[in-house]
C-alpha positions as CSV (number, residue, x, y, z in Angstrom):
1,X,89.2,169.9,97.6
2,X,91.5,166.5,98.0
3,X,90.7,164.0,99.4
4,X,91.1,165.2,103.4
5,X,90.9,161.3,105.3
6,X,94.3,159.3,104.8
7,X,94.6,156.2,106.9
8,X,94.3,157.1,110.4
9,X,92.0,160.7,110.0
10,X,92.6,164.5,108.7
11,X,96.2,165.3,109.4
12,X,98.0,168.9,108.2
13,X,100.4,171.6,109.6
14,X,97.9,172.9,111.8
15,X,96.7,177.0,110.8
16,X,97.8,176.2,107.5
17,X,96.5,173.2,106.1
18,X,94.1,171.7,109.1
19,X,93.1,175.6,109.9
20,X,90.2,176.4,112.3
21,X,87.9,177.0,109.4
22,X,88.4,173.1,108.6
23,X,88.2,172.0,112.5
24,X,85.0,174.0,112.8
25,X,83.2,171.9,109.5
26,X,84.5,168.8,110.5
27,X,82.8,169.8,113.8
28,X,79.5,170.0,111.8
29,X,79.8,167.2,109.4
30,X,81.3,164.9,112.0
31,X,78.8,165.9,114.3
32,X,75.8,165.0,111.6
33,X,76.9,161.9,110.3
34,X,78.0,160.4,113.1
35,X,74.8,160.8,115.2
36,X,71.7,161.8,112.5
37,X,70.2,158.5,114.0
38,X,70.0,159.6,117.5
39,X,66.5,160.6,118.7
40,X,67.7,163.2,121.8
41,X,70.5,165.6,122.0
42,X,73.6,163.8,121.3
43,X,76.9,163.7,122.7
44,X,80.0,163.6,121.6
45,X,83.3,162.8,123.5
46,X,86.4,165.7,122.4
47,X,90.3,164.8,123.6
48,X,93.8,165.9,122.2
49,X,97.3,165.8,123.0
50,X,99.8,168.2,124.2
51,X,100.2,170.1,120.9
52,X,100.6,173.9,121.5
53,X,97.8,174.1,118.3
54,X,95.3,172.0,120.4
55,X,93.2,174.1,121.8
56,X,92.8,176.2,119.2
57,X,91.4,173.3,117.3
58,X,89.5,172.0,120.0
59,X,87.6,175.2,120.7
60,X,86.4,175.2,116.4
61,X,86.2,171.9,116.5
62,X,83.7,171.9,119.2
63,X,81.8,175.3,118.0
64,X,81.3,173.3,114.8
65,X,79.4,170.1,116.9
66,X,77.7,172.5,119.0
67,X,76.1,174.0,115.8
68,X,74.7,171.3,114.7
69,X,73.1,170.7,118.4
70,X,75.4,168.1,119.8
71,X,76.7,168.3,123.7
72,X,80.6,168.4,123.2
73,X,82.1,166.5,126.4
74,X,85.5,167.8,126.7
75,X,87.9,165.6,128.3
76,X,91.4,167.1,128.1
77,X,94.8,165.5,127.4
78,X,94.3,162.0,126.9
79,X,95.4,158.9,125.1
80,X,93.9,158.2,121.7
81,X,93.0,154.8,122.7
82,X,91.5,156.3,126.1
83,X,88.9,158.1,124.1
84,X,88.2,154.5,122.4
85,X,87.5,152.7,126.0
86,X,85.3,156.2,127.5
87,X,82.9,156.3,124.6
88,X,81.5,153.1,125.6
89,X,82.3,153.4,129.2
90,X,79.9,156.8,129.5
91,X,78.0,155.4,127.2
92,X,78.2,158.3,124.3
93,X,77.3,158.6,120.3
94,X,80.9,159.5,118.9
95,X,84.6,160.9,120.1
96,X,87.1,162.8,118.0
97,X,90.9,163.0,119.0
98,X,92.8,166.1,118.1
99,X,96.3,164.4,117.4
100,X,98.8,163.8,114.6
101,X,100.1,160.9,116.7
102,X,103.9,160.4,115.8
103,X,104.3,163.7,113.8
104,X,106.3,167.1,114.9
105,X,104.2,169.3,116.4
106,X,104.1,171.4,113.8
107,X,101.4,169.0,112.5
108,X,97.8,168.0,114.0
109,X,94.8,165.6,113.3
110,X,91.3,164.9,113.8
111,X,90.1,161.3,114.4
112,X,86.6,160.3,114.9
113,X,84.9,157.4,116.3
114,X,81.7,155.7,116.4
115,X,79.4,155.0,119.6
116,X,81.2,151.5,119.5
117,X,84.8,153.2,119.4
118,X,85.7,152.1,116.6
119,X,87.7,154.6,113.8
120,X,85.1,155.3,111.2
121,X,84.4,153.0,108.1
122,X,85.2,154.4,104.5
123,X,82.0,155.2,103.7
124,X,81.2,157.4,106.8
125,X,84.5,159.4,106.2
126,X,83.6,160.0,102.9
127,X,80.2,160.9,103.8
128,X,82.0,163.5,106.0
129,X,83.9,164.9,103.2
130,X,81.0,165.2,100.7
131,X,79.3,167.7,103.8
132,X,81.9,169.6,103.5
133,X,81.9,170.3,100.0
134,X,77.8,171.0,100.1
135,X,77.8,172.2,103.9
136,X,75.2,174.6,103.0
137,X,72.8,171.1,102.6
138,X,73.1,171.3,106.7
139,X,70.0,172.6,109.0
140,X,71.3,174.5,112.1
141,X,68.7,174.7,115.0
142,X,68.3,177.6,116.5
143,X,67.2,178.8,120.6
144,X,67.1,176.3,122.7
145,X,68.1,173.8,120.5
146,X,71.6,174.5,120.0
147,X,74.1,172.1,121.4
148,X,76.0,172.8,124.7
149,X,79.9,172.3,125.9
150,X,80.9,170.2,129.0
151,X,84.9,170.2,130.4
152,X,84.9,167.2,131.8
153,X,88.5,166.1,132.9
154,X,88.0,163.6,135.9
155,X,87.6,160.6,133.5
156,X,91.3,159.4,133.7
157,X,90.5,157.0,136.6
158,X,88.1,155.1,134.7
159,X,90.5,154.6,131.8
160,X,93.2,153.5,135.0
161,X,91.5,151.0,136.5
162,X,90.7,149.4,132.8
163,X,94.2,149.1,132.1
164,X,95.2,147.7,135.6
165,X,92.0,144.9,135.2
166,X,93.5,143.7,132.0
167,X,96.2,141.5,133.7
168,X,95.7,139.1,136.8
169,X,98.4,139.9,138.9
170,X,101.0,143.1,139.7
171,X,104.0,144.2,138.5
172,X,105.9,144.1,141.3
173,X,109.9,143.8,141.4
174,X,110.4,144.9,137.6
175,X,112.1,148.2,136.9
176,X,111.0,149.7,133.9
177,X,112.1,153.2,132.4
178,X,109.0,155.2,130.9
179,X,109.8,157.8,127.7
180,X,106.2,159.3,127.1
181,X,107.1,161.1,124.5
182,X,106.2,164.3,126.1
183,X,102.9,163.5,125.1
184,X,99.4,162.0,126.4
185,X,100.7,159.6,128.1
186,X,103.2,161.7,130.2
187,X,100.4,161.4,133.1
188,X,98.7,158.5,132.7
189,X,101.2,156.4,132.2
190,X,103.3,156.9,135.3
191,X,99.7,156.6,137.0
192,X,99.0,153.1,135.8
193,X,102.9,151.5,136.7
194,X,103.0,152.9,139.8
195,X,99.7,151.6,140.7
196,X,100.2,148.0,139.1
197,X,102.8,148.1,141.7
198,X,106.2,148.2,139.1
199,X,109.3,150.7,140.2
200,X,109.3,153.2,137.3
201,X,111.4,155.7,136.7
202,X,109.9,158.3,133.7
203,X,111.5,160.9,131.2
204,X,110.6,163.1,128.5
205,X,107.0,163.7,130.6
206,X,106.8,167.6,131.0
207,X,105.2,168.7,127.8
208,X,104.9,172.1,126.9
209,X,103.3,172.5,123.9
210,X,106.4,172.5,121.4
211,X,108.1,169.2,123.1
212,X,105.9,166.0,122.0
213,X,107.8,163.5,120.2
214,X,111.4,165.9,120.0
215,X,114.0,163.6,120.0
216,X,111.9,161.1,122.3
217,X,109.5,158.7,122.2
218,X,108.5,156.0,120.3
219,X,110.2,157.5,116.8
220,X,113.6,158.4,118.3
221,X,114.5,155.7,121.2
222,X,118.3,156.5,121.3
223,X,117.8,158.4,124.3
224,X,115.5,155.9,126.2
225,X,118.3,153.4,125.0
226,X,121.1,155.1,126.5
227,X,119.6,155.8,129.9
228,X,117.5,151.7,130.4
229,X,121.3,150.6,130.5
230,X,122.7,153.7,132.5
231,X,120.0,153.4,135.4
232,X,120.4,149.3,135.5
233,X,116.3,149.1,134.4
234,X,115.0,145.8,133.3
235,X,113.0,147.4,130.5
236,X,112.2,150.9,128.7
237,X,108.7,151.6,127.6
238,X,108.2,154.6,124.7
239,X,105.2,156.0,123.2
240,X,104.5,158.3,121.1
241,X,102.4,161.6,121.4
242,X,99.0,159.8,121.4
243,X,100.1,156.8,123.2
244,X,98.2,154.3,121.0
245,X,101.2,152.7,120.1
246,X,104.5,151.4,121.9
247,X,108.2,150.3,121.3
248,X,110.6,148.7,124.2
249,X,114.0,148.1,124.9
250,X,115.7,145.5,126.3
251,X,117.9,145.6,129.3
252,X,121.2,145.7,127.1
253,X,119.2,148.8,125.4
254,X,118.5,146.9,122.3
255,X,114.9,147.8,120.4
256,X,112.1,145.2,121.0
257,X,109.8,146.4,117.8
258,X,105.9,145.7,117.1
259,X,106.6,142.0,115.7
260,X,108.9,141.1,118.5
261,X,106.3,142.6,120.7
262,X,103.7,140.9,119.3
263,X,105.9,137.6,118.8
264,X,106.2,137.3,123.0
265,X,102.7,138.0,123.8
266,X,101.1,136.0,121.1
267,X,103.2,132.7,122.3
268,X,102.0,133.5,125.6
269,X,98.7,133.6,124.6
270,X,98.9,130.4,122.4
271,X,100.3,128.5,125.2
272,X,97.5,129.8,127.6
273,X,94.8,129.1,124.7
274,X,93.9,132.7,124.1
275,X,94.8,133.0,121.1
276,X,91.9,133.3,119.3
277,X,92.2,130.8,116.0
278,X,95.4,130.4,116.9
279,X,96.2,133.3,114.4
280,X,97.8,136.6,114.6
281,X,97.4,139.7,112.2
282,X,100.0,142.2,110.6
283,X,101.1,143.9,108.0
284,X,103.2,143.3,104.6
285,X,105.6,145.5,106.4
286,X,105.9,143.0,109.0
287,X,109.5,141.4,109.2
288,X,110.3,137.7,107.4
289,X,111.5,137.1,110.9
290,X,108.1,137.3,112.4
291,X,106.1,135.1,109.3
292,X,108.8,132.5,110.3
293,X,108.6,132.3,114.3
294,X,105.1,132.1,113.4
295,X,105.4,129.3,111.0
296,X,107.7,127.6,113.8
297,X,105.5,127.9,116.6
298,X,102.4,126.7,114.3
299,X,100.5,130.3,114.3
300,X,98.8,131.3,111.6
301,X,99.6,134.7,110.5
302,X,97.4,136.4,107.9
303,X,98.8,140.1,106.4
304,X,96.9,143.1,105.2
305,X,98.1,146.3,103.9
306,X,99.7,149.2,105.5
307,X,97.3,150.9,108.3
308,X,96.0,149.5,112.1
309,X,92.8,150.2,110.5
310,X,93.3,147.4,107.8
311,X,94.6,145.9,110.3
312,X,91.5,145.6,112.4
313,X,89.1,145.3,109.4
314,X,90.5,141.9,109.3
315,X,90.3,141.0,113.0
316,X,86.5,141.8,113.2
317,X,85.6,140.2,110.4
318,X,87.8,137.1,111.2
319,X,87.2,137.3,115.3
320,X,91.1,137.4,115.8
321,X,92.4,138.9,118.7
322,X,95.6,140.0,118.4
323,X,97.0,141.3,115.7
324,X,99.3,144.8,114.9
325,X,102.3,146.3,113.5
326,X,106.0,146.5,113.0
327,X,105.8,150.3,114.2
328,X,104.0,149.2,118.0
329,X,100.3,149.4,117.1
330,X,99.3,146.7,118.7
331,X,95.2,146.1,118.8
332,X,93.8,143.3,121.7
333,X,90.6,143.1,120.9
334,X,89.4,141.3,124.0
335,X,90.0,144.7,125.7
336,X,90.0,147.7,123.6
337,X,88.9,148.7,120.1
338,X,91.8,150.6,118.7
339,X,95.7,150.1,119.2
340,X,96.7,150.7,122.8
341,X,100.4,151.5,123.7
342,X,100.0,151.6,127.6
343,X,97.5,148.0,127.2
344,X,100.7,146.4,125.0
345,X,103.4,147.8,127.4
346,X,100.9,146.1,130.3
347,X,100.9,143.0,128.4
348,X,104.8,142.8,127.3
349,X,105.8,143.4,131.2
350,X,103.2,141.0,132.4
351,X,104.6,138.0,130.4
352,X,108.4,139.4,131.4
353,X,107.1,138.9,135.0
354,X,105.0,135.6,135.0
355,X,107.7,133.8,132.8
356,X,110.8,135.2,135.6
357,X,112.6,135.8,131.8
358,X,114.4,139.0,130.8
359,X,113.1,140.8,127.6
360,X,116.5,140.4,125.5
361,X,116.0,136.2,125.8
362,X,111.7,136.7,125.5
363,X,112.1,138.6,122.1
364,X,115.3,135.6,121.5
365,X,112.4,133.8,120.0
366,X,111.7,135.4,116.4
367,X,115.0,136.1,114.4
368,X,115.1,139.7,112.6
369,X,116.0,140.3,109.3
370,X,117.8,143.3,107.8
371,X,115.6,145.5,106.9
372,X,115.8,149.3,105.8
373,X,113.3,151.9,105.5
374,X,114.0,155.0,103.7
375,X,111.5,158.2,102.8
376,X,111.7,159.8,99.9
377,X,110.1,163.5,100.3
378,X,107.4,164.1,97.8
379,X,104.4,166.3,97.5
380,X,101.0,164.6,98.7
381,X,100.0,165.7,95.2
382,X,103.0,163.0,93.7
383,X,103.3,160.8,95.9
384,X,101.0,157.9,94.5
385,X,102.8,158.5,90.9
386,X,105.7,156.4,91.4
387,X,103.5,153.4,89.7
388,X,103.3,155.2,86.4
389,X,107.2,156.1,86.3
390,X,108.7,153.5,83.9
391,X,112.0,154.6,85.5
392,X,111.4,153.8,88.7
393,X,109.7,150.7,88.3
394,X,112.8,149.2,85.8
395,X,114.9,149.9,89.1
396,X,112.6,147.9,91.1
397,X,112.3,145.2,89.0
398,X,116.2,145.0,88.8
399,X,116.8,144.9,92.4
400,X,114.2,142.1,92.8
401,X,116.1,140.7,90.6
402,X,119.2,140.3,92.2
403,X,117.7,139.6,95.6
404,X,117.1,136.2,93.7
405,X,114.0,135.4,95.9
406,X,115.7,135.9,99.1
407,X,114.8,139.7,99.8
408,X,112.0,142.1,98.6
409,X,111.3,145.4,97.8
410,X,107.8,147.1,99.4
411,X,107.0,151.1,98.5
412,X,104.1,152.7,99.2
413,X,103.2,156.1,100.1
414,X,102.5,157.6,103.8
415,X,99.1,157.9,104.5
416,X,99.5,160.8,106.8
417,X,102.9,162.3,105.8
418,X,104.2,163.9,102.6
419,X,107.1,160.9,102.0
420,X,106.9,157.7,99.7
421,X,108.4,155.3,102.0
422,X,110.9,152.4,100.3
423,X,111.4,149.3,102.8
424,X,113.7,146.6,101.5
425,X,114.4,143.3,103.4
426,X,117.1,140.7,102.9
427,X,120.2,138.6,104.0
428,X,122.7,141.4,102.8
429,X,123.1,144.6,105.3
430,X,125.2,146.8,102.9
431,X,122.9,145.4,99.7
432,X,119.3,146.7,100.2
433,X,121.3,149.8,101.9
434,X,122.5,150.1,98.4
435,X,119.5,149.4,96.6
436,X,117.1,151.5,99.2
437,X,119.4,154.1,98.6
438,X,119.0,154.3,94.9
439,X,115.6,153.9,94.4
440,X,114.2,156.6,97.3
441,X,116.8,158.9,95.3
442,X,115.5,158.2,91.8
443,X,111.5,158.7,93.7
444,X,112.4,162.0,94.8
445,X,114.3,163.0,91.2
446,X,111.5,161.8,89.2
447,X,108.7,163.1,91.3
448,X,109.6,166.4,92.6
């Protein structure tokens, strides 16, 4: 067995490589590891999305925690981030998410969380993994001590009224267009505007199974684009099919990424002293653009690798508040533990209504530099083996070159997706086209 944990939990096409059989011993393992310290029957919190493959999961998934004498607390279609924010509202041992987030819904996932909310450490997924390589190690009680299943689906509310506490005032008088990706947050979402008083209008929110993320949502925004300026709406919200991240639009239809995102509500909260250190955290895929409004507007900005998990490592160990990425996962700590599209989209319109500004002049402030992102399609198997291709790396090296310090060259390899990706940023549109171009090209040649 592979390792199964990339950055953000198991993901596979679901029934052939995350199959039942797999659901059902991550149900166990997760199930023992994540509550052996818990002295009476323990309970565990068990959410998904609107994948056509998600209750199939779910019901192994939750045989395999009821096995191992765990109460499975079934909660229905949900955020990701929701499930974050319940297990320590209802006061629970763990969660797991059934979702593969962004991906086509050919594809699934299982994400667990601690009794703090938290996605799990290293060690505690590979703890997982080594049960399932040596499940027979496990003990399964027996009569009365087996564990039991709960459907408990009236726990949106809670998650509602969190959201809505987060700002101090409504939303009144913005119109904002809502693309949920046919996803989890094609209820919610809707539930939480209309309440916070905004006039929303919402597509792409009647999921059917086969729908989430298909040409909508946070991964394809041409649509939402179209239709913000078509309708006259001040703003277009998308997610994607978990909802724990968010892009916008502006009202000429123009993308408003994660570092723009980030970029408006971290100066707000700078100039109202929230900013905790007066620091914000990304990613090294993070645009130049945003390391210099930062540098501008005297924030510190500190950078980890690839993954909200990294991401967040950082921020607890520092006690920053805000930090993110390019791609919309954007984590406020003060509030919840994980990223949070529907908390960021909150924010974003709540600065666009204290401030009386529209979004196109609010994201004015940080400058973005050309940047291209290309996938090369590789097997899982390959796709770390592009540092040991002398080829390759020559080709690198010579586009660095050229860029003559004024761009850069960043590949790594998807953590939940079969692709090497190749960014390259610079002053020159057509030249890291070029240069993208050529070396995702020569990754897939040399590595399929």
């Amino acid at each position: 067995m592979g390792k199964l944990f990339g950055t953000d939990g198991v993901r596979g096409i679901a029934n052939l490589e995350l199959t039942g059989n797999l659901a059902f011993q991550l149900g166990q393992a997760g199930a023992y590891v994540l509550t052996k310290e818990t002295h009476k029957q323990p309970k565990i919190l068990v959410a998904r999305d609107t994948r056509i493959s998600g209750l199939m999961l779910e019901s192994a998934l939750v045989a395999g925690i009821c096995s191992m004498g765990a109460k499975a607390i079934c909660i229905g279609v949900v955020p990701t981030p929701a499930v974050a924010f319940l297990i320590r509202k209802l006061g629970v041992d763990a969660g797991v998410m059934i979702s593969a987030s962004h991906n086509p819904v050919e594809f699934n996932g299982i994400k667990f969380f601690n009794n703090e909310g938290y996605k799990l450490r290293d060690e505690l997924e590979d703890e997982i993994e080594a049960l399932l390589k040596d499940n027979n190690s496990l003990s399964l009680p027996i009569g009365s001590k087996i564990g039991t299943w709960e459907i408990k689906e009236d726990v949106l509310d809670l998650y509602v009224d969190f959201l809505c506490d987060t700002i101090p005032s409504d939303l009144g008088g913005l119109r904002v267009l809502l693309d949920c990706a046919n996803g989890a947050s094609s209820k919610v979402a809707p539930m939480v505007l209309k309440k916070l008083g905004a006039e929303i209008e919402v597509i792409h929110n009647k999921p059917n199974g086969l729908n989430i993320n298909q040409k909508c949502g946070s991964t394809h925004l041409g649509d939402l684009s179209r239709q913000v300026v078509g309708r006259k709406m001040q703003i277009g919200i998308a997610f994607d099919g978990d909802a724990d991240r968010c892009l916008a639009v502006d009202e000429n239809g123009n993308l408003v990424d994660g570092d723009q995102i980030m970029s408006i509500i971290g100066l707000d909260m700078k100039n109202d002293d929230k900013l905790a250190n007066n620091t914000i955290v990304a990613t090294v895929m993070s645009n130049l653009g945003f390391k210099i409004m930062c540098e501008e507007n005297d924030i510190n900005l500190e950078c980890t690798q690839v993954g909200d998990r990294y991401v967040l490592e950082n921020m607890l160990e520092n006690k920053h508040n805000l930090g993110g990425e390019q791609s919309g996962h954007v984590i406020f700590l003060d509030y919840n533990t994980t990223g949070d599209g529907l908390l960021t989209a909150i924010q974003l319109l709540y600065v666009i209504k204290k401030t009386g500004k529209k979004l196109s002049e609010l994201s004015s402030i940080m400058k973005l530099y050309p940047q291209v992102l290309k996938n090369a399609k590789v097997t899982n198997k390959k796709k770390y083996s592009y540092n040991e291709d002398i080829e390759i790396q020559a080709l690198i090296k010579k586009a660095e070159t050229e860029f003559c310090g004024k761009g850069r060259v960043l590949i790594r390899p998807s953590g939940t997706e079969p692709l090497v990706r190749v960014m390259i940023e610079g002053e020159n549109q057509k030249l890291i086209e070029d240069w993208a171009n050529k070396i995702s090209q020569l990754i897939e040649k040399n590595l399929n």
